[in-house]
C-alpha positions in Angstrom: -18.0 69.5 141.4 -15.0 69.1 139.0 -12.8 69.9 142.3 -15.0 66.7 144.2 -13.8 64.4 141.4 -10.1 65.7 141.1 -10.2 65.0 145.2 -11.5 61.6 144.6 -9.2 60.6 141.4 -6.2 62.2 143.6 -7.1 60.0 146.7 -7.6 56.7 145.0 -4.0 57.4 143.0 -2.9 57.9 146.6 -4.3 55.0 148.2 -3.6 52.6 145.2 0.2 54.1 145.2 0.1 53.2 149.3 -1.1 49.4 148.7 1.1 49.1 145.9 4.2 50.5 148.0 2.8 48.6 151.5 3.0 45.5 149.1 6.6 46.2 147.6 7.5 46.8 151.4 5.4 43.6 152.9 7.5 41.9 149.9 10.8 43.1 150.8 10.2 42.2 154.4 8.9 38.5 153.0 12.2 38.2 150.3 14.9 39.6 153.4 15.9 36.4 154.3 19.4 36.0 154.3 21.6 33.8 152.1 23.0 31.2 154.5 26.5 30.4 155.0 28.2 26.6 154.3 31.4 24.6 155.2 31.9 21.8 153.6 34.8 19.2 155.2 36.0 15.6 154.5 34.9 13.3 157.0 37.8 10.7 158.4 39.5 8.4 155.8 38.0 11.4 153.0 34.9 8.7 152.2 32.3 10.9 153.1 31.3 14.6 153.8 30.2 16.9 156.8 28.6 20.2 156.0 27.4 22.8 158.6 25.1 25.3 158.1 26.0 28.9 159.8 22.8 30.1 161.8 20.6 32.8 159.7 18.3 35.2 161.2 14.9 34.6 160.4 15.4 31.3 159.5 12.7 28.1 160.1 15.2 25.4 158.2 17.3 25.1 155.4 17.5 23.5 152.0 20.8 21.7 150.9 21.1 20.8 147.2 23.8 18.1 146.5 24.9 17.3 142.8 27.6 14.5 141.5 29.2 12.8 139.1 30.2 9.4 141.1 33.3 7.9 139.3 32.4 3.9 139.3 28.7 3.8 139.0 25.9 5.3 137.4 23.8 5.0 140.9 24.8 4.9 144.8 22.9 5.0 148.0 22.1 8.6 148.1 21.9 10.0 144.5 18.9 8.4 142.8 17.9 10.8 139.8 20.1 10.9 136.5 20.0 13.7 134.6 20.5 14.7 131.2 24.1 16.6 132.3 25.3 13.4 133.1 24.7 14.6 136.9 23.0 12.5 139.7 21.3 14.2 141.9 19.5 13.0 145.4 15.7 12.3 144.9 14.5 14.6 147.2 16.1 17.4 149.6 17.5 17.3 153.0 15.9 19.8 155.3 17.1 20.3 158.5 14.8 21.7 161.3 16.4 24.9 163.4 14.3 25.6 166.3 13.5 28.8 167.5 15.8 28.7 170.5 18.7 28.2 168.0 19.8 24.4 169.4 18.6 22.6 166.7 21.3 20.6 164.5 22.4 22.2 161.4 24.8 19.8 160.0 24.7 16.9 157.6 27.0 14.3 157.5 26.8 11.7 154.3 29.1 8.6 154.8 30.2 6.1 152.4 30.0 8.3 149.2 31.6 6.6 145.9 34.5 8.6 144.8 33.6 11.0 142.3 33.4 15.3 142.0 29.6 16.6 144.1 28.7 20.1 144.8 26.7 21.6 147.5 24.5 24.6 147.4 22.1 25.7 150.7 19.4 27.8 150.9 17.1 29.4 154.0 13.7 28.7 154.8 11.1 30.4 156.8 7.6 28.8 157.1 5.9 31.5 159.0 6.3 34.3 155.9 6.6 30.9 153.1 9.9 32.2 151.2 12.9 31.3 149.8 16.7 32.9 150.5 19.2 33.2 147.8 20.9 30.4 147.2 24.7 30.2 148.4 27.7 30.2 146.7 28.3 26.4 145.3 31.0 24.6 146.9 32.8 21.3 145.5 34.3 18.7 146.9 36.3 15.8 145.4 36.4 11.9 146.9 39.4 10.1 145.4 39.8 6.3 144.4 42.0 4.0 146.4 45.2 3.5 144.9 44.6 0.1 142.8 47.8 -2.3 144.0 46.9 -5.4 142.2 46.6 -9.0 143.4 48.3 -11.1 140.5 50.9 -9.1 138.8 53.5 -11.9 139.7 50.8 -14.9 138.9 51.6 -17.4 136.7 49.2 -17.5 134.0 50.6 -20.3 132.2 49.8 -22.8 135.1 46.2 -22.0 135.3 43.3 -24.5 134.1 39.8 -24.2 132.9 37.4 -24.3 135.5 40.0 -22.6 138.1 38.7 -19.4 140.2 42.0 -17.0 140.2 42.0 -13.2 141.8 42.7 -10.5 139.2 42.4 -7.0 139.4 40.5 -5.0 142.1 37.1 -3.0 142.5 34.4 -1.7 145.0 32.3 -4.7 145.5 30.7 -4.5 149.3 29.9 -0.7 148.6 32.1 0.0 152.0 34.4 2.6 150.6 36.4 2.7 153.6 38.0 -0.3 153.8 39.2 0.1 150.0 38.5 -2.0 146.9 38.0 -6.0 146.9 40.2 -8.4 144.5 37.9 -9.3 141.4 37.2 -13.1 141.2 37.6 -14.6 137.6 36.8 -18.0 136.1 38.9 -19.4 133.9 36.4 -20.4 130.7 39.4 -21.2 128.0 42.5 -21.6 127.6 44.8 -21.6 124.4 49.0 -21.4 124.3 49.2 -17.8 124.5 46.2 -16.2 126.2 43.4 -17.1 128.9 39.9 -16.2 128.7 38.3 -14.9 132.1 34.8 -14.4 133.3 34.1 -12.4 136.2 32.7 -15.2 138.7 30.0 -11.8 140.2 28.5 -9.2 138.4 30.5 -6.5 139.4 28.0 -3.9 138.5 24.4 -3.0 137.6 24.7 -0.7 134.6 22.3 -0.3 132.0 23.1 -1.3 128.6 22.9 2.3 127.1 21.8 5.3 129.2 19.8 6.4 126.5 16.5 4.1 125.1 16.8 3.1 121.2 18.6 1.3 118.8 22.0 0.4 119.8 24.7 -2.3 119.0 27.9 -4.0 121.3 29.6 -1.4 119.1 27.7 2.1 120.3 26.3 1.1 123.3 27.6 3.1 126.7 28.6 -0.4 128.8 31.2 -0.7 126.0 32.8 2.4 126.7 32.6 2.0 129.9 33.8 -1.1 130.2 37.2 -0.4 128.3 37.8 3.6 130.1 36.2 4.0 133.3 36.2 0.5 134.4 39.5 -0.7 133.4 41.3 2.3 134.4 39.9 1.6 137.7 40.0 -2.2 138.0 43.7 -2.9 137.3 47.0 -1.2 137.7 49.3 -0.4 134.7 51.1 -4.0 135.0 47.8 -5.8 135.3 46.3 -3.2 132.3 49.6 -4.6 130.4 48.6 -8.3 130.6 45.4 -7.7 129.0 45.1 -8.8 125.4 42.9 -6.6 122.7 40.8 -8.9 121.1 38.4 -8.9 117.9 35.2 -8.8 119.1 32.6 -10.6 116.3 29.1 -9.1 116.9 26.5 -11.7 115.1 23.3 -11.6 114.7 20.7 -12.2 117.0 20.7 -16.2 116.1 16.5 -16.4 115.8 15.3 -13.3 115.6 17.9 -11.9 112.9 18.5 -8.7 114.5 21.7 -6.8 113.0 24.9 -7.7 115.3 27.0 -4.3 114.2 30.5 -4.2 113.1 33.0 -6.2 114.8 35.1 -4.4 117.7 38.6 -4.4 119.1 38.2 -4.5 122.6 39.8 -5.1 125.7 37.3 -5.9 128.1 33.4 -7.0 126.5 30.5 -9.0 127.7 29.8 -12.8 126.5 27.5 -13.1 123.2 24.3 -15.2 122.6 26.5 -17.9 120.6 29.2 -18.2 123.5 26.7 -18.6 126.6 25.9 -21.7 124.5 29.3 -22.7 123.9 30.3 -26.4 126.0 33.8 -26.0 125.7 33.4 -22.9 128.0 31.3 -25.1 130.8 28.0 -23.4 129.6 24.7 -25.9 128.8 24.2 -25.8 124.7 20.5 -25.3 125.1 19.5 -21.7 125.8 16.2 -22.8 127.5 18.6 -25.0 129.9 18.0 -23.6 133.8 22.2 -23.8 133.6 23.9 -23.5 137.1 27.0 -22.6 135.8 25.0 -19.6 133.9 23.8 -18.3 137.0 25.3 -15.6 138.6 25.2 -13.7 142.3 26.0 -9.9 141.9 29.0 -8.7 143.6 27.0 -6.4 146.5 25.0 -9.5 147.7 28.0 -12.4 147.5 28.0 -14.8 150.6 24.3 -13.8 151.0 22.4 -17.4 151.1 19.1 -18.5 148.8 17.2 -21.5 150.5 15.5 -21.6 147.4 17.7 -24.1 144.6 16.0 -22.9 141.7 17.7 -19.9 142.6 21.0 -20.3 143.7 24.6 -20.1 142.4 26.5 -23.3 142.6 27.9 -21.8 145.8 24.3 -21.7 146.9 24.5 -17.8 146.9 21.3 -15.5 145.5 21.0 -15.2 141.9 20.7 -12.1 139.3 19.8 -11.2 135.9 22.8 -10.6 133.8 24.0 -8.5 130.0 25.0 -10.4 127.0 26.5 -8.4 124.4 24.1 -9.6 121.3 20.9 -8.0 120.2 17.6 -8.8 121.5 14.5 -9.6 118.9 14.3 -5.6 118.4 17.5 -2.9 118.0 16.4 -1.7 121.1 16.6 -4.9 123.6 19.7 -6.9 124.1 19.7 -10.4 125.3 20.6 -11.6 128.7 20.7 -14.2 131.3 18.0 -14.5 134.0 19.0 -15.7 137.7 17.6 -19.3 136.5 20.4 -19.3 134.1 17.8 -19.3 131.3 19.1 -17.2 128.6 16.6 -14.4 127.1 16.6 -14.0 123.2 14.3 -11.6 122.6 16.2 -9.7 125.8 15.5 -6.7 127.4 15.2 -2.8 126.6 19.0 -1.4 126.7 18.3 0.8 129.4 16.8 -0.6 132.0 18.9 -1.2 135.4 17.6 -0.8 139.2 18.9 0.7 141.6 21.1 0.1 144.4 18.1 -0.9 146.8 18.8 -4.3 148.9 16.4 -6.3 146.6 18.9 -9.1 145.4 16.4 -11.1 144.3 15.4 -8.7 141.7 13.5 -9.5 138.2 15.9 -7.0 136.4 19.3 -6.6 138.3 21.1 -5.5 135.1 24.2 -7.0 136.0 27.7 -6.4 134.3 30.0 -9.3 134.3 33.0 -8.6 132.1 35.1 -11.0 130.2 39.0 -10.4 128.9 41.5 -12.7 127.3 44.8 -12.0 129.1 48.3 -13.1 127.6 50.1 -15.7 129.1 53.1 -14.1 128.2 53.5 -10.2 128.3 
């Protein structure tokens, strides 16, 4: 009898050693697909990417992973998600299809990327056995900016007037990064004996305030640093970079609501304040409930693009956006702005918010940046 039982015992050890070893090999079999091969190449111009997939046995489609850090802007047409690393990442994957008789495509091509350091990863698929390769080795790939040349380094600043619409500067403005950057517009909103003060005539950019929700002033806020690194060092040549005067910034407080200003800044390119959107002398209506034309604004992507609608239209009859101001908003955490009517928001919006790059002009919340500089007469 004892025998029976050691027979038994000994054949169910077998049998459960078999199912566990027929699973570890049904696994293998399931896990063996192969870690696909990539080439990544610069498409004509170097705007844009190609990268082919090398054909991998067992394999239904494949799974490309593209991360970036875009040098101009926090958003462009293909990477939507922002992560914590400061990378933006595309919202979902690209898979592409390989048929079974090996003709299928296995190449992506993205054009029009802004310039800016990505990296691409690819893995395999296969739907029949539902698994995963490896994935492949990261590769990078780097998109450089156009050489800025400037538009105005010979301009005479000391014959310009208030009210005039002069060309200073360039930067990506049609999101067509092939045919290089466009000049910046400014208008000319003072003048004094040594020094002009500009306002970009488009929001050049949609930016939030601060990447990061909270409490925030002009003087810790993201868009400032921005504004005076990234942007200027891409906007304007070292002549042009020369001409541009470092000005004390006063940061008030908000004007009704009381909400702390911050310290003062020394800055060379800010955003307008709550008191200077208000201010006559620089063509604006003194009445922040005033639907002001000349506050309106038409953001750089959409310029020459027509509103039927007046209520809604630049003085040059273009579509209108939401725009930043530099002052607090009714709480630490909102900043005041200027809506497409021209109506100007005290209480203001949170810091953060911005859209993104959809085709939605005529967008509640277009988070517009529109820089202003004071730049010397005489270098």
């Amino acid at each position: 009898m004892r025998f029976v039982k050691k027979t038994i015992c000994l054949l169910m050890v077998m049998f459960m050693v078999a199912g566990i070893f027929g699973n570890i090999q049904t696994n293998a079999k399931e896990t063996s697909l192969a870690t696909p091969k990539i080439t990544v190449k610069l498409i004509k111009k170097k705007t844009g990417v190609k990268i082919t997939i090398g054909k991998t046995k067992n394999a239904d489609s494949y799974e490309v992973s593209i991360t970036g850090i875009p040098a101009n802007s926090e958003y462009c047409e293909y990477f939507k998600h922002k992560a914590s690393d400061g990378n933006v990442y595309m919202e979902t994957g690209f898979n592409t299809v390989i048929e079974k008789n090996g003709k299928a495509k296995r190449s992506l091509t993205f054009k029009d990327l802004q310039p800016g350091t990505y990296t691409v990863k690819v893995r395999s698929w296969n739907n029949g056995t539902n698994t995963y390769s490896e994935w492949s080795k990261e590769k990078t790939f780097t998109l450089k900016e156009s050489t800025t040349t400037g538009y105005s380094t010979s301009y005479d600043f000391s014959k310009v007037k208030k009210g005039d619409v002069i060309k200073f500067g360039s930067y990506e403005q049609d999101l067509n990064y092939t045919n290089g950057k466009e000049p910046i517009e400014w208008i000319v909103i003072e003048k004094t004996q040594k020094a002009v003060l500009l306002l970009s005539k488009y929001a050049l950019d949609r930016l939030p305030y601060n990447k990061d929700w909270g409490s925030v002033t002009w003087e810790t806020c993201t868009l400032r640093k921005w504004l005076n690194n990234a942007f200027i060092k891409s906007a304007f040549n070292k002549t042009e970079r020369g001409m541009i005067k470092t000005t004390t910034v006063e940061n008030f407080d908000n004007v009704i609501y009381r909400t702390e200003g911050g310290k003062n800044t020394k800055d060379k390119v800010f955003l307008l304040s709550q008191l200077e959107i208000r201010n006559s002398d620089y063509g604006f209506s003194k009445n922040y409930e005033d639907y002001d034309i000349n506050r309106r604004c038409a953001l750089a992507w959409y310029k020459n693009k027509k509103q039927a609608d007046k209520d809604y239209q630049t003085a040059d009859g273009e579509y209108t956006c939401w725009w930043w101001l530099r002052s607090p908003g009714d709480y630490a955490h909102f900043v005041c702005d200027v809506d497409y009517l021209g109506y100007v928001h005290s209480d203001g919006i949170s810091v953060d918010l911005v859209t993104d790059t959809g085709i939605n002009a005529y967008d509640d919340y277009s988070a517009g940046v529109r820089p202003a500089m004071w730049i010397k007469i005489k270098p």
